[in-house]
N, C-alpha and C positions, 0 to 999 in steps of 0.2 A: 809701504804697501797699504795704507791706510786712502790716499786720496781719488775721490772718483774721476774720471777725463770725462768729458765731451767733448766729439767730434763737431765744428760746425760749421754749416755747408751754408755759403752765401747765396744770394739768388742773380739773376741775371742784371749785368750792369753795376752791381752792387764790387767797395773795396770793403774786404773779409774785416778790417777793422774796424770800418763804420758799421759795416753787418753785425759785428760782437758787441757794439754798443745799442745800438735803439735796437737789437733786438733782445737785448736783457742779459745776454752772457757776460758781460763782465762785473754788473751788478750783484748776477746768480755767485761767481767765482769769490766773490769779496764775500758774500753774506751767509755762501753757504761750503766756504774752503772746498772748491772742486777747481778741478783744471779745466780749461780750455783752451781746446789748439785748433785756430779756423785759417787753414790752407787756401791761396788761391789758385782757384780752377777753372776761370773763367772761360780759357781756352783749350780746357781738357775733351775730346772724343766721349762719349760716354762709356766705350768699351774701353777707354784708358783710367776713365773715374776709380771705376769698383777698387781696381788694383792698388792704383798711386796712393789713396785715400786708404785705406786699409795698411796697406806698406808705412803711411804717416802713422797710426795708430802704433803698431806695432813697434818703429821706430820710437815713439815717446815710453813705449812700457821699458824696451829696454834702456833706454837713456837716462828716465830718470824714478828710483826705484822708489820712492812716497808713492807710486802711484799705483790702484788696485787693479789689477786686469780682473778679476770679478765683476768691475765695475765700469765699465765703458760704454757708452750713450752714444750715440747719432742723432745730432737734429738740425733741419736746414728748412733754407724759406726759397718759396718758387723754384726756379732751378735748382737750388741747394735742397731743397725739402725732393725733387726727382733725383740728386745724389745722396737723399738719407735712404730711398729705397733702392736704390743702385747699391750702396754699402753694404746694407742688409741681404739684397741677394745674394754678392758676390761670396760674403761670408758670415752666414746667419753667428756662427758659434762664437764670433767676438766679439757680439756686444750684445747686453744685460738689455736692453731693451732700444726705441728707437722713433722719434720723432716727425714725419713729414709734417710740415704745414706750408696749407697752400701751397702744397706741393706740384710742378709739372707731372704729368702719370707717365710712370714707365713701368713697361711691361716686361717681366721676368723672361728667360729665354728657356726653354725643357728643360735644359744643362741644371738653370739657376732654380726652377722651382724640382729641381729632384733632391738640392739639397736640405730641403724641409723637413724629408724622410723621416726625419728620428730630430730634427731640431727644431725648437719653439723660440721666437723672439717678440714677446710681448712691442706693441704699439700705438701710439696717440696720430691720430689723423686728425687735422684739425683746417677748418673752411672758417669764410666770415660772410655776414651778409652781400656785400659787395666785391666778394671773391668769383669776377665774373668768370671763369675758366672751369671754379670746380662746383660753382652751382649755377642751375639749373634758373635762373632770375624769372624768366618768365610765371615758369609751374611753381617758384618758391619752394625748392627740394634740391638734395644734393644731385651734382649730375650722375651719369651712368659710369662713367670712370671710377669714380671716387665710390659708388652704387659698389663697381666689379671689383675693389682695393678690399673693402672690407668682407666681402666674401671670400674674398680669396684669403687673407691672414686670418677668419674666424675658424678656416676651412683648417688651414696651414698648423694653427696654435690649439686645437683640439673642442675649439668652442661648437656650440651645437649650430646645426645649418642652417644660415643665416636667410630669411623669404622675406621682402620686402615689402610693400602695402605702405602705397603715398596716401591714395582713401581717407585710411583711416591715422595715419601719421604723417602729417603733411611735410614736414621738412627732411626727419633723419630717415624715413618708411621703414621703420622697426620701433618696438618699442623700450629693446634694451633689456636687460638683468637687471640694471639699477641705474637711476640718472643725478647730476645735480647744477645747481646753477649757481654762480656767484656772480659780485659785478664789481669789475675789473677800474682800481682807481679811480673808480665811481663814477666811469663812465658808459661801460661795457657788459650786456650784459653775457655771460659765458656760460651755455650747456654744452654738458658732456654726458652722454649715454656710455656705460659699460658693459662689454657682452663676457660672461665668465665661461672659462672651461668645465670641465667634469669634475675637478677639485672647487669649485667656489672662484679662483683667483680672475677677477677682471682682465684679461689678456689680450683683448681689443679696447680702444676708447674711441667714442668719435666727439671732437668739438665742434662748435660751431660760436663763433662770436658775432653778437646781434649789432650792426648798425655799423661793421669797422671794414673800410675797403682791401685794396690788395696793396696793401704797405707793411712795411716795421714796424711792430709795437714792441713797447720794453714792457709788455707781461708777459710777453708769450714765451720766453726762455721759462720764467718764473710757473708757470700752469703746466707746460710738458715734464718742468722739472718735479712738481708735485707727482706726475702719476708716474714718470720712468724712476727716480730713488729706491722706488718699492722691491726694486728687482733686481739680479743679481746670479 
């Protein structure tokens, strides 16, 4: 009962075991003893995702008992990062925290944001310079999608209401609780803004990586894993 899972959701076109290699998960799994189980779902419905993917999860707690269910993560890229919030809505309560990057947007259905009521699941939303879907290239700002994601989980996980203002913050239009930047294999450079709840705890993150298009990178397992461990 000691080892963390991650769920990891490939993106479109992508085989789940090339996805777990350049995008850092088996790297993370070797360096930092956690599981990883990446299903393919290429040709899953999206009203078939939330369930199947979820059913995997629960399937690996009971089968193999090292592993925490305290401790189970969602993170996925393009299509897979719109089944890391498919997972989460279908059912917030299973997992410790939860990754989209460069994510496709999807949109929660009443049914799925009622079950927020009483549940918080912290999140890392993460964009790149050349992430032409979820930014906004022209204005050099996140687009309105990805704008109405983090309102919605700041809204959802108890953080204070989030008013945006590109004016005066050109790219994220907030200016965050706390921000930081590193750079990434020394090639990359990487901001993250944190928005905290009413306790202190960052419970939204937004990335954004400067100058890296819409592909695989093997940090990005390694950065979402930074901020979803915290949680639990």
């Amino acid at each position: 009962g000691s080892v963390p899972l991650i769920l990891g959701n490939h993106g479109g076109g992508d085989e789940p075991r090339q996805f777990a290699d350049e995008m850092g998960l088996l790297a993370l799994a070797g360096n930092e003893r956690v599981a990883v189980v990446a299903a393919d779902h290429q040709s899953l419905p999206n009203d078939v995702r939330g369930p199947a993917l979820t059913a995997l999860v629960k399937y690996m707690l009971a089968t193999y008992p090292a592993l925490d269910p305290s401790r189970v993560y969602a993170i996925g890229y393009s299509m897979g990062g719109g089944a890391t919030y498919t997972v989460g809505y279908y059912e917030p309560g299973l997992f410790a925290a939860i990754a989209p990057i460069a994510a496709t947007n999807i949109e929660p259905t009443p049914a799925e944001a009622a079950r927020f009521g009483g549940t918080r699941l912290p999140i890392y939303l993460s964009t790149s310079s050349y992430d032409e879907r979820r930014l906004q290239a022209a204005e050099g700002r996140i687009n309105d999608n990805l704008a109405n994601q983090l309102k919605r989980w700041s809204g959802w996980n108890g953080a204070a209401p989030l008013r945006f203002d590109f004016d005066a913050f050109k790219l994220s239009g907030f200016k965050g609780d706390s921000w930081t930047v590193e750079t990434l294999n020394g090639e990359y450079a990487s901001h993250t803004w944190y928005l905290n709840d009413g306790k202190g705890i960052p419970i939204v993150a937004l990335n954004y990586v400067k100058g890296l298009s819409h592909a695989l990178y093997p940090e990005y397992a390694r950065i979402a894993w930074e901020y979803m461990k915290h949680f639990s």
